[in-house]
mmCIF file of the C-alpha atoms, coordinates in Angstrom:
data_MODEL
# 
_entry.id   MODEL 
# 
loop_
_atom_site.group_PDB 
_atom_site.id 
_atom_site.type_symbol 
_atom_site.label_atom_id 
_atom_site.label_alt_id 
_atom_site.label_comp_id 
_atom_site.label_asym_id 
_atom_site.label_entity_id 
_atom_site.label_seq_id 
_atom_site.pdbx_PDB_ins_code 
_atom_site.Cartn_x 
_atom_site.Cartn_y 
_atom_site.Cartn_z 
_atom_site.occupancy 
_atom_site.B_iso_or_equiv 
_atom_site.pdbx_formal_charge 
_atom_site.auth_seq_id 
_atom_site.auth_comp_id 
_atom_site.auth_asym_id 
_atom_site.auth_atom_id 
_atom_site.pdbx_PDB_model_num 
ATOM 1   C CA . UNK A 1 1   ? 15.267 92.040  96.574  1.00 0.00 ? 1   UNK A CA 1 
ATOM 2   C CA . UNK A 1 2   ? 18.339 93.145  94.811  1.00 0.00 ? 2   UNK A CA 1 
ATOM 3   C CA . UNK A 1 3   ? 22.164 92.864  95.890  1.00 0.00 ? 3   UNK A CA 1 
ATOM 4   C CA . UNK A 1 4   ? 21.716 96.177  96.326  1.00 0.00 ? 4   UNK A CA 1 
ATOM 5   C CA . UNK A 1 5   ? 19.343 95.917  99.171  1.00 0.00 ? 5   UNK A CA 1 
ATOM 6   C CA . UNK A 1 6   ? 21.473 93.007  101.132 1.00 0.00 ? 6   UNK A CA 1 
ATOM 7   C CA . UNK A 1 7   ? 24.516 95.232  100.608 1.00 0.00 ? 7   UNK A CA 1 
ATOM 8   C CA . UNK A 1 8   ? 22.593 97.967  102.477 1.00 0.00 ? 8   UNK A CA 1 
ATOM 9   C CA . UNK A 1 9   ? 21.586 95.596  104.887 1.00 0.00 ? 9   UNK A CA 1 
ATOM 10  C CA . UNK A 1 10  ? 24.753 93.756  105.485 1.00 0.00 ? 10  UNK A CA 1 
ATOM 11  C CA . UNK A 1 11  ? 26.795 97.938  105.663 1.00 0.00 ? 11  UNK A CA 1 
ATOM 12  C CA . UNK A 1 12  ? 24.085 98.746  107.860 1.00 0.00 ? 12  UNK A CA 1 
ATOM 13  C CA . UNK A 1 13  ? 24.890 95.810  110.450 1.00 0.00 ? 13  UNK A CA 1 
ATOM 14  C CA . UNK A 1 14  ? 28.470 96.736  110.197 1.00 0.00 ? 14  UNK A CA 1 
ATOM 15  C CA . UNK A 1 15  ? 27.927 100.173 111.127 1.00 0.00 ? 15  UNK A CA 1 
ATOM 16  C CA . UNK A 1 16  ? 26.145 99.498  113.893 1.00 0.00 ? 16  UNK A CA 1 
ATOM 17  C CA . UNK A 1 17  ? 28.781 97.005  115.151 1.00 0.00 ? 17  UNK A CA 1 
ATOM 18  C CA . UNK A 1 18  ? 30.993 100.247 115.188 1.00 0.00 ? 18  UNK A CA 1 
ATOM 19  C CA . UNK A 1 19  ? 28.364 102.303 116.936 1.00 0.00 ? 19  UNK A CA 1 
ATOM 20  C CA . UNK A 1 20  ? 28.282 99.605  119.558 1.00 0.00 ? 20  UNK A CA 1 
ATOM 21  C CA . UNK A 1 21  ? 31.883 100.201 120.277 1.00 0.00 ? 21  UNK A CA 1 
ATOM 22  C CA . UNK A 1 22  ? 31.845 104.120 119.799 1.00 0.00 ? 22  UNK A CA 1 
ATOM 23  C CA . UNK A 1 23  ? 28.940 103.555 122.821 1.00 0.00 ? 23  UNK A CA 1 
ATOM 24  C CA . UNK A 1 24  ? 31.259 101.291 124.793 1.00 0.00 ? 24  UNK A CA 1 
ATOM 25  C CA . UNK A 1 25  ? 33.842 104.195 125.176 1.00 0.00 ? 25  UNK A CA 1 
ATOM 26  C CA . UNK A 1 26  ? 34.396 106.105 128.109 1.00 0.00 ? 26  UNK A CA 1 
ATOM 27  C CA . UNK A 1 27  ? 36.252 108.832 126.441 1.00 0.00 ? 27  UNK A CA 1 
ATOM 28  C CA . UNK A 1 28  ? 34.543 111.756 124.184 1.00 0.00 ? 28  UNK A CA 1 
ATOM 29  C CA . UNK A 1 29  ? 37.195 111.997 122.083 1.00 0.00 ? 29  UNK A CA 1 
ATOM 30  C CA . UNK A 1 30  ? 37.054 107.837 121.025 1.00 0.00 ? 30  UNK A CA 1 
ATOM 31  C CA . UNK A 1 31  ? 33.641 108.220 121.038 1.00 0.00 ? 31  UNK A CA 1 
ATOM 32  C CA . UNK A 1 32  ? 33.374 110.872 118.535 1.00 0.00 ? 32  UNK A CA 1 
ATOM 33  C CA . UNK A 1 33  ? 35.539 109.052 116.362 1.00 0.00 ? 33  UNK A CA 1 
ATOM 34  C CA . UNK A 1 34  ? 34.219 106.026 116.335 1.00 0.00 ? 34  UNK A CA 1 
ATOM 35  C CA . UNK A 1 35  ? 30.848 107.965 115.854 1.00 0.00 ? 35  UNK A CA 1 
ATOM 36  C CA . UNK A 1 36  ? 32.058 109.609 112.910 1.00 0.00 ? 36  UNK A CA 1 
ATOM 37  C CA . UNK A 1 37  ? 33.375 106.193 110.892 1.00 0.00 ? 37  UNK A CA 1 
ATOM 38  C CA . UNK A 1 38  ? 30.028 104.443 111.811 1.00 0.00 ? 38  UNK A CA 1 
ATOM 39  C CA . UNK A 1 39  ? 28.438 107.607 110.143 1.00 0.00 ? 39  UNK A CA 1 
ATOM 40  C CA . UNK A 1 40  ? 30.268 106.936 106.786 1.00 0.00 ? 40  UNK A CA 1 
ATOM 41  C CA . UNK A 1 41  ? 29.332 103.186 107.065 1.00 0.00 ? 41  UNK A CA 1 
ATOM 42  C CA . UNK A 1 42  ? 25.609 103.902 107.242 1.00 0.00 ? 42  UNK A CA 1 
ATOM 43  C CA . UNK A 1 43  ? 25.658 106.684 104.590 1.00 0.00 ? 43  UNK A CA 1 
ATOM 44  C CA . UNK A 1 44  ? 26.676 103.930 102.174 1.00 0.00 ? 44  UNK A CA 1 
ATOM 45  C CA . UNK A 1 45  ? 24.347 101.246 103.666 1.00 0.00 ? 45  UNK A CA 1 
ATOM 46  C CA . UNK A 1 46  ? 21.142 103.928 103.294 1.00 0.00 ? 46  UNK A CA 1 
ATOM 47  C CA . UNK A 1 47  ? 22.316 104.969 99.700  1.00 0.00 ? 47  UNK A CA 1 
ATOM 48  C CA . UNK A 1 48  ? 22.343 100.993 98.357  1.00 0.00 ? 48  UNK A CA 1 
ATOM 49  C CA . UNK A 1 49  ? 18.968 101.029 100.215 1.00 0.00 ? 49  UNK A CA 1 
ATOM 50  C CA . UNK A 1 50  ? 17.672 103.637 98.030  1.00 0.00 ? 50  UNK A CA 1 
ATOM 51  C CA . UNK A 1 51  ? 17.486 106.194 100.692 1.00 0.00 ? 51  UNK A CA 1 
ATOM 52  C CA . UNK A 1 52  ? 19.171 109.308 99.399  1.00 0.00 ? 52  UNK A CA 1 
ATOM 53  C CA . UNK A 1 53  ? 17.589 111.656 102.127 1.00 0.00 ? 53  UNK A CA 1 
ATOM 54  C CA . UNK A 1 54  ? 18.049 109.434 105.222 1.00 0.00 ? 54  UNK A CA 1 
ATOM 55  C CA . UNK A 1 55  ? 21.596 108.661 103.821 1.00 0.00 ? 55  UNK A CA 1 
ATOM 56  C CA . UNK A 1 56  ? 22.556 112.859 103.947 1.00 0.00 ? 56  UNK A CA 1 
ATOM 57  C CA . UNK A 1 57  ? 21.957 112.419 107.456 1.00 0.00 ? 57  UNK A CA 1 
ATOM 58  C CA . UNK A 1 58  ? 24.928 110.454 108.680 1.00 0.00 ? 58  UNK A CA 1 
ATOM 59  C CA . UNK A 1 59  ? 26.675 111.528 105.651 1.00 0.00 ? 59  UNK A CA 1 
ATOM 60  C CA . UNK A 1 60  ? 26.411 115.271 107.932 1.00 0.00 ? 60  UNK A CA 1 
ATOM 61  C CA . UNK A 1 61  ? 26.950 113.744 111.115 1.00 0.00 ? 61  UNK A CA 1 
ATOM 62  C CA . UNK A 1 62  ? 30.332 112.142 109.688 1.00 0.00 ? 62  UNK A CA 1 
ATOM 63  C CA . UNK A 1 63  ? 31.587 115.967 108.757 1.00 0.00 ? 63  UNK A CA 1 
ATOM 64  C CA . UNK A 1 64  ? 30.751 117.140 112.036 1.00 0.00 ? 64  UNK A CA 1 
ATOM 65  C CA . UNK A 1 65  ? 31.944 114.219 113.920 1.00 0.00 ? 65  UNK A CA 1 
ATOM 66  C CA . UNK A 1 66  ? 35.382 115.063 111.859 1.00 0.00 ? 66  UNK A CA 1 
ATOM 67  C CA . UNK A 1 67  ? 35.169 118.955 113.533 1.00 0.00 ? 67  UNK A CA 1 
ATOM 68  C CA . UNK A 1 68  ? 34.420 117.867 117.070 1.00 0.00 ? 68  UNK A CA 1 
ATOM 69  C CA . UNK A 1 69  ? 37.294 115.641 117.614 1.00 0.00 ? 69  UNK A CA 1 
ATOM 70  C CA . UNK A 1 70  ? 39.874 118.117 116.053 1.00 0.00 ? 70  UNK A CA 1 
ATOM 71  C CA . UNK A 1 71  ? 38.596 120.454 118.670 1.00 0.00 ? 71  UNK A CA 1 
ATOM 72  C CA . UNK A 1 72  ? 41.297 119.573 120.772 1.00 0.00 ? 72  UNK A CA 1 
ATOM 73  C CA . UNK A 1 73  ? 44.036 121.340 118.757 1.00 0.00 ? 73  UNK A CA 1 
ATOM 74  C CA . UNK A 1 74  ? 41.885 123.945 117.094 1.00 0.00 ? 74  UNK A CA 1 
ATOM 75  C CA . UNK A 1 75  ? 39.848 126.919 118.268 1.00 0.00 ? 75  UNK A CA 1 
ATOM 76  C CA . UNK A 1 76  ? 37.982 126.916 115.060 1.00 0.00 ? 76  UNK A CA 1 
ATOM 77  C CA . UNK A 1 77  ? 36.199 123.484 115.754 1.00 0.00 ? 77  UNK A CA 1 
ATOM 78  C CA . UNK A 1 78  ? 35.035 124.600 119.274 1.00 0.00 ? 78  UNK A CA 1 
ATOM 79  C CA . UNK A 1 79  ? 32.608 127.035 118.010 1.00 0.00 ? 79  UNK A CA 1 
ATOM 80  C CA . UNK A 1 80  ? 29.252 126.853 119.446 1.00 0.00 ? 80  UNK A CA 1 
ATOM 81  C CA . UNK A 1 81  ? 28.137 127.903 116.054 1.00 0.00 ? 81  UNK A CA 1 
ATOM 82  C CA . UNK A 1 82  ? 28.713 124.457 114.612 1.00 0.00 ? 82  UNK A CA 1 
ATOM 83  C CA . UNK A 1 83  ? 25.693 122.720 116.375 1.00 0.00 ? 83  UNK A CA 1 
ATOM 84  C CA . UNK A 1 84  ? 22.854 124.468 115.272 1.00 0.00 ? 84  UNK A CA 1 
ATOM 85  C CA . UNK A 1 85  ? 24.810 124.914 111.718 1.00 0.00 ? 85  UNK A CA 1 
ATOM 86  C CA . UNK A 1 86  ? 24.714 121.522 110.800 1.00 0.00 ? 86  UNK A CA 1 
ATOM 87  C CA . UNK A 1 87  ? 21.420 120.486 112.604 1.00 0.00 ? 87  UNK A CA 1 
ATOM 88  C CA . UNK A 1 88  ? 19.933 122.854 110.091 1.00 0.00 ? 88  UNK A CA 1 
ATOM 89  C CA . UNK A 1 89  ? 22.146 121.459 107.328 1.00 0.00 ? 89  UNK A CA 1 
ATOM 90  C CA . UNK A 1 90  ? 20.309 117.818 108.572 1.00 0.00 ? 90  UNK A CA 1 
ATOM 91  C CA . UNK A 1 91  ? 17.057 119.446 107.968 1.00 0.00 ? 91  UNK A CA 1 
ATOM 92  C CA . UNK A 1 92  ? 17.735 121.088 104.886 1.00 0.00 ? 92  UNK A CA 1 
ATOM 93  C CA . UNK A 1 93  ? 18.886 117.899 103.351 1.00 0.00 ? 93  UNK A CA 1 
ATOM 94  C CA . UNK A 1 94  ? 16.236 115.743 104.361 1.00 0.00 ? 94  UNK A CA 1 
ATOM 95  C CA . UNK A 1 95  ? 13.197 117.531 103.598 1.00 0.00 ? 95  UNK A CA 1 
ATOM 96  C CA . UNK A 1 96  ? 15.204 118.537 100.129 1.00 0.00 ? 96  UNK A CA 1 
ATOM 97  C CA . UNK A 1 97  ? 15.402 115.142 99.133  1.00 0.00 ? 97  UNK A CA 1 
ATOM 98  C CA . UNK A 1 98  ? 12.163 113.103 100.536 1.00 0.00 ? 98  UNK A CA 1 
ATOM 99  C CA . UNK A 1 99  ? 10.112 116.499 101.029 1.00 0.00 ? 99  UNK A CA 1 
ATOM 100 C CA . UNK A 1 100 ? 8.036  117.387 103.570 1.00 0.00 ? 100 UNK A CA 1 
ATOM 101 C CA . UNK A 1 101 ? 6.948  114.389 105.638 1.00 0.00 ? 101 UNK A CA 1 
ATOM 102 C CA . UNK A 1 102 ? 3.720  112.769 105.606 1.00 0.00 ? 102 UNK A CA 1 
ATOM 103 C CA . UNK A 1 103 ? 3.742  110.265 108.068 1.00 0.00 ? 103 UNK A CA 1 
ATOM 104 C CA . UNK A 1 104 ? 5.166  110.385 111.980 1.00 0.00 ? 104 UNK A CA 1 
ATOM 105 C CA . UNK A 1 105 ? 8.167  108.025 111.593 1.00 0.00 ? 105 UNK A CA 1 
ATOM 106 C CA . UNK A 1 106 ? 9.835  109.821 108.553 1.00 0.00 ? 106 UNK A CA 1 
ATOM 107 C CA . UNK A 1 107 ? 10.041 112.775 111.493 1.00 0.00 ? 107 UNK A CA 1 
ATOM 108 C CA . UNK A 1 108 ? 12.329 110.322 113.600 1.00 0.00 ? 108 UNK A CA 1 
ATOM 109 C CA . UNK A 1 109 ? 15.550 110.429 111.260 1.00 0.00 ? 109 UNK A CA 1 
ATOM 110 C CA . UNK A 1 110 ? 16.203 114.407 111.580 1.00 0.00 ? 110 UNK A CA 1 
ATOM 111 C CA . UNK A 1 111 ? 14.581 114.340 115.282 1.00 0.00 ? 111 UNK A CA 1 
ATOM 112 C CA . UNK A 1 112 ? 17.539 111.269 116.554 1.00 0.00 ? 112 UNK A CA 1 
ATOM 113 C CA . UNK A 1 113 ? 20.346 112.503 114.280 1.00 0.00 ? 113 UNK A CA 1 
ATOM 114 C CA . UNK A 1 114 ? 19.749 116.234 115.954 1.00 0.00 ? 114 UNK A CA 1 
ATOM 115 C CA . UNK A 1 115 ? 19.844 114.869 119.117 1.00 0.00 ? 115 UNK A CA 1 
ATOM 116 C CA . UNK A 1 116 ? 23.426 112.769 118.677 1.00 0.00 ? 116 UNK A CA 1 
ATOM 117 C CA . UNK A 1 117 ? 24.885 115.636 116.802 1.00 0.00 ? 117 UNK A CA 1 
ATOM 118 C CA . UNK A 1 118 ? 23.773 117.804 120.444 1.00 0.00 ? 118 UNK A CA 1 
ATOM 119 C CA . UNK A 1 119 ? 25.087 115.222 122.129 1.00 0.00 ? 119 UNK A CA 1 
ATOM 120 C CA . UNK A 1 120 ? 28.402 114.766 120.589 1.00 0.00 ? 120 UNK A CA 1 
ATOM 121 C CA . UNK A 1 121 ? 28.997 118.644 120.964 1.00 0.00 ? 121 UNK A CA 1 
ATOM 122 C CA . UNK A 1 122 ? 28.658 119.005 124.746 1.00 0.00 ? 122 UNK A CA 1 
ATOM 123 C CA . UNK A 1 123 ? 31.426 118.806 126.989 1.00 0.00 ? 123 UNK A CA 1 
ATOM 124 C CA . UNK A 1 124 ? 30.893 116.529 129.397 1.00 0.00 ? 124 UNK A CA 1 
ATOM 125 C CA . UNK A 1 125 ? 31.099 112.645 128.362 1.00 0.00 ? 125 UNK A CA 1 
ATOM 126 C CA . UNK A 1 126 ? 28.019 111.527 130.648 1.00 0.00 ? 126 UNK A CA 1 
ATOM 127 C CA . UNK A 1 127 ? 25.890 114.485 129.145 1.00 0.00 ? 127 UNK A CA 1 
ATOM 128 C CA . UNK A 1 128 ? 27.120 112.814 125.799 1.00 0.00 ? 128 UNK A CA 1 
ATOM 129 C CA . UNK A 1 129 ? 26.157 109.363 126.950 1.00 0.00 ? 129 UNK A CA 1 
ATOM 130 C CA . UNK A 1 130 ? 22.767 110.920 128.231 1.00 0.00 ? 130 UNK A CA 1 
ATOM 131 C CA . UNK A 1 131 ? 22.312 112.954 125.248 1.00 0.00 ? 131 UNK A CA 1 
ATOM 132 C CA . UNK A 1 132 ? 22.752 110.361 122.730 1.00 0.00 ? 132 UNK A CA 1 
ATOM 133 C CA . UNK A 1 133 ? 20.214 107.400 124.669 1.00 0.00 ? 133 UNK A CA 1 
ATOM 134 C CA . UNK A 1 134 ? 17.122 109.559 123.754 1.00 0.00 ? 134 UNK A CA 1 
ATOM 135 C CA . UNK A 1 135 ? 18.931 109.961 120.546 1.00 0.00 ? 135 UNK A CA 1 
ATOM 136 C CA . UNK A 1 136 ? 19.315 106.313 119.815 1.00 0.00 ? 136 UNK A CA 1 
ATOM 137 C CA . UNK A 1 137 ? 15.856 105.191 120.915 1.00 0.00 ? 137 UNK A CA 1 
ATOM 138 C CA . UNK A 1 138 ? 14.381 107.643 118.329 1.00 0.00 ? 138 UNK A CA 1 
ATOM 139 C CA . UNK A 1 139 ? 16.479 105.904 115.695 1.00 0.00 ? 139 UNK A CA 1 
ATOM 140 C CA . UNK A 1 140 ? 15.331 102.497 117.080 1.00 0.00 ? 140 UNK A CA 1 
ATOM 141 C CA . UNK A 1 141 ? 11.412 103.939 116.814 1.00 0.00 ? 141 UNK A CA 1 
ATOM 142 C CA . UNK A 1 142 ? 12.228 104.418 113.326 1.00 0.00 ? 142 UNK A CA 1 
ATOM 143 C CA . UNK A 1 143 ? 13.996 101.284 112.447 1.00 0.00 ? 143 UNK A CA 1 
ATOM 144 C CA . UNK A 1 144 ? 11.047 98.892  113.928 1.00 0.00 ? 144 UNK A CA 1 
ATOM 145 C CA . UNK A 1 145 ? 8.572  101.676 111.723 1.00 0.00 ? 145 UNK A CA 1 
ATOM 146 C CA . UNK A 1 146 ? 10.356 100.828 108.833 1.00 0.00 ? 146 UNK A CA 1 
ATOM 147 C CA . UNK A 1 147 ? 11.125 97.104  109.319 1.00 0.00 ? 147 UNK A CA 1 
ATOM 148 C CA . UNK A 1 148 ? 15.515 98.280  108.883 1.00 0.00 ? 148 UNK A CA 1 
ATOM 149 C CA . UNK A 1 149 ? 15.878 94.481  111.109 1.00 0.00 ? 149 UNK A CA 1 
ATOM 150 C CA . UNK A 1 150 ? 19.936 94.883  109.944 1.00 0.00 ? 150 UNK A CA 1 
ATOM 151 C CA . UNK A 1 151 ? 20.325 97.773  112.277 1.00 0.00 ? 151 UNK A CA 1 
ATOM 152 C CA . UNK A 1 152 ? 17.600 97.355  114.455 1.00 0.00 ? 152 UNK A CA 1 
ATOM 153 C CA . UNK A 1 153 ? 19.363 94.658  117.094 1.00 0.00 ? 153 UNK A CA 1 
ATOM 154 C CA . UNK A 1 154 ? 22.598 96.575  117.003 1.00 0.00 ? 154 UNK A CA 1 
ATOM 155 C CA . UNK A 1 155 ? 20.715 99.861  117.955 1.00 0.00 ? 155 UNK A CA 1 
ATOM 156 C CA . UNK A 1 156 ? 18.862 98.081  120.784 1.00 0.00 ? 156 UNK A CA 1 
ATOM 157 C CA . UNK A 1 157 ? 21.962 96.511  122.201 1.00 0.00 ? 157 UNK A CA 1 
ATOM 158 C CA . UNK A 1 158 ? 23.274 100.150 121.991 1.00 0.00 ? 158 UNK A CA 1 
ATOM 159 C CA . UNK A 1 159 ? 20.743 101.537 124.407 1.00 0.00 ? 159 UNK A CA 1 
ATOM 160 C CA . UNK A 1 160 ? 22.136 99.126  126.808 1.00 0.00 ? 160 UNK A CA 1 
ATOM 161 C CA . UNK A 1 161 ? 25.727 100.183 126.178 1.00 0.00 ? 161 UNK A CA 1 
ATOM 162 C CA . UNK A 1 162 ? 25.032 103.647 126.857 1.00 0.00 ? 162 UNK A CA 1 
ATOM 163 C CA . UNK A 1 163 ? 23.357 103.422 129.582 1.00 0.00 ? 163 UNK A CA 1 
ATOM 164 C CA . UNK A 1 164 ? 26.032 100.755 130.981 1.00 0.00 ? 164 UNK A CA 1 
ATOM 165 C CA . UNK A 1 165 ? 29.145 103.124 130.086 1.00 0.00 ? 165 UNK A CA 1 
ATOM 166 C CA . UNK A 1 166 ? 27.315 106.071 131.862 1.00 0.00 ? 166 UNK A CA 1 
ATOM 167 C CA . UNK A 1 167 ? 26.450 103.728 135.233 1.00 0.00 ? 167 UNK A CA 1 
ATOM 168 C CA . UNK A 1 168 ? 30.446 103.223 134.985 1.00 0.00 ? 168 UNK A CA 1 
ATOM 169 C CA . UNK A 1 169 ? 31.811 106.907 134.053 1.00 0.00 ? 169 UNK A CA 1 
ATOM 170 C CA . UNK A 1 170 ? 29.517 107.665 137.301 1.00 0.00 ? 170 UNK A CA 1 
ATOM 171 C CA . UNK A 1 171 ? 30.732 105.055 139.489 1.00 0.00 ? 171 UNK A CA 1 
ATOM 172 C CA . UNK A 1 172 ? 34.487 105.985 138.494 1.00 0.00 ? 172 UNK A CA 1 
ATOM 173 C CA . UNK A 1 173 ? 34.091 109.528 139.098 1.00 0.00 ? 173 UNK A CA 1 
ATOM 174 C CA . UNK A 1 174 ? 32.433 109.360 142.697 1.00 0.00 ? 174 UNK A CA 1 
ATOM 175 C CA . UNK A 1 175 ? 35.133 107.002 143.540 1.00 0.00 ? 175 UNK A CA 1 
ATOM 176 C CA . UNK A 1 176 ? 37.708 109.353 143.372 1.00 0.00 ? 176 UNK A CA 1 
ATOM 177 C CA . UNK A 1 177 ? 36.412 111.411 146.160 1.00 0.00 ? 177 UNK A CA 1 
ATOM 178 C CA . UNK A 1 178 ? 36.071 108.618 148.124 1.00 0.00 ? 178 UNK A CA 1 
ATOM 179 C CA . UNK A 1 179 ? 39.519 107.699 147.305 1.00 0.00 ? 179 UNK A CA 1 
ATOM 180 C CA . UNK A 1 180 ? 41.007 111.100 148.545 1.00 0.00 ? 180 UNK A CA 1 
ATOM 181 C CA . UNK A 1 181 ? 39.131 110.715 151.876 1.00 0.00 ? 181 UNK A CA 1 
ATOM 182 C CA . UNK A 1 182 ? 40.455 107.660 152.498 1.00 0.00 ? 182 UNK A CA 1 
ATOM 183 C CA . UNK A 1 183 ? 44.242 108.273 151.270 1.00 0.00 ? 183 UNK A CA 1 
ATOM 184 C CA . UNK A 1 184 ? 44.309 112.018 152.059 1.00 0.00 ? 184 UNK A CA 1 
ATOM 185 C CA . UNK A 1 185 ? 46.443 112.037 148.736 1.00 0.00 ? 185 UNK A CA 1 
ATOM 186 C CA . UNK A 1 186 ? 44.817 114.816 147.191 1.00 0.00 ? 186 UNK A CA 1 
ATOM 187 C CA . UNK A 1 187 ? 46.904 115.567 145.084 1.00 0.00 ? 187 UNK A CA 1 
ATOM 188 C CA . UNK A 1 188 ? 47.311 112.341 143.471 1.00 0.00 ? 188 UNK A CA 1 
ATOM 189 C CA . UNK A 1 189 ? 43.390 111.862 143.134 1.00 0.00 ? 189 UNK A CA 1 
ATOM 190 C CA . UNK A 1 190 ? 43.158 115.445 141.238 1.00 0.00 ? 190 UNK A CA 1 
ATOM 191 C CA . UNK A 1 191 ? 45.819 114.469 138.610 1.00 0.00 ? 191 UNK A CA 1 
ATOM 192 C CA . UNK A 1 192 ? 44.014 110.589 138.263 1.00 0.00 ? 192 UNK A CA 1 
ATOM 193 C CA . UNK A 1 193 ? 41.066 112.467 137.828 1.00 0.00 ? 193 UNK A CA 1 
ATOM 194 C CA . UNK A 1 194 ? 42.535 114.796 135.188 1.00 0.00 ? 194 UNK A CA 1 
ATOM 195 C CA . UNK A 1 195 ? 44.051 111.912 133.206 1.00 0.00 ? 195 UNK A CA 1 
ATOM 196 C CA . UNK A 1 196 ? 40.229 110.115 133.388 1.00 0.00 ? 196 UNK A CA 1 
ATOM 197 C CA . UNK A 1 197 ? 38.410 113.094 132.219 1.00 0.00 ? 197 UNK A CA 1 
ATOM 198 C CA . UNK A 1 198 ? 37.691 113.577 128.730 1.00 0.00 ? 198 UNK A CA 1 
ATOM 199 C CA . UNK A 1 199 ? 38.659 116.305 126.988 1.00 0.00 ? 199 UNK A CA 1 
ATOM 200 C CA . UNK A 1 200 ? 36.739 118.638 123.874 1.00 0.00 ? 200 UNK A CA 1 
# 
């Protein structure tokens, strides 16, 4: 084993760290972002692994993680176009570079990555959180298939993240009605919940 392959390793653990805290958001918008950086980290970490067409992958998911959080300010980014646009730009690039897979796990990659890219498009940030679980544990099938241990504990400790930050987004947003009832401040509850919900 070359430097190469620690310096993929040691990237890969890195990005992951950064995944962990895109998962520990309860915003879209934060999440998306931090989703987007971790992207760029892992396109480098899969490149000094000497995996040109898993590295396109996040390389794509970066670009459209870029899109998604300027939809805020721009009509252009909030087309429903983009989705299926660059999941096919995921599958192009894969199968271009590593051809047509021969074995199950080389499946997973495209599979997970189409999954988070879904998930990062939709509107609603428990629908993200949702989204991207299924999405993750694809990525963690693949990881144990290929023996990728530098990513592999990060990704696990993600599933738990997710599915923590979505027990709380729920929590939060069923106490506001309960809130309202209680206060009969209306009002007050509708703009708290307006300043907690995220925004595309």
């Amino acid at each position: 084993m070359g430097w190469t392959w620690w310096a993929g390793q040691a990237l890969g653990f890195v990005g992951i760290a950064v995944i962990l805290w895109s998962h520990w958001s309860r915003q879209r918008r934060t999440t998306v972002v931090r989703n987007a950086v971790a992207s760029v980290i892992l396109t480098a970490s899969y490149l000094f692994l000497g995996m040109p067409g898993t590295a396109a992958i996040p390389a794509i998911a970066a670009v459209r993680g870029w899109i998604i959080a300027r939809s805020d300010d721009h009509a252009w980014a909030r087309s429903l176009w983009w989705t299926p646009a660059f999941i096919s730009a995921i599958w192009i690039a894969y199968l271009g570079l590593n051809g047509i897979p021969t074995w199950w796990a080389a499946w997973l990659p495209i599979l997970g990555s189409g999954l988070v890219i879904v998930a990062l498009s939709l509107r609603d940030v428990l629908h993200v959180k949702a989204v991207m679980f299924f999405g993750v544990a694809t990525w963690v099938t693949y990881e144990i298939a290929l023996g990728l241990w530098g990513v592999l504990g990060g990704e696990v400790i993600g599933l738990g993240l997710i599915g923590t930050a979505f027990v709380m987004i729920l929590r939060q947003r069923r106490a506001f009605p309960e809130a309202a009832g209680q206060s009969g401040a209306v009002a007050v509850t509708y703009g708290l919940w307006e300043a907690n919900t995220p925004r595309t």
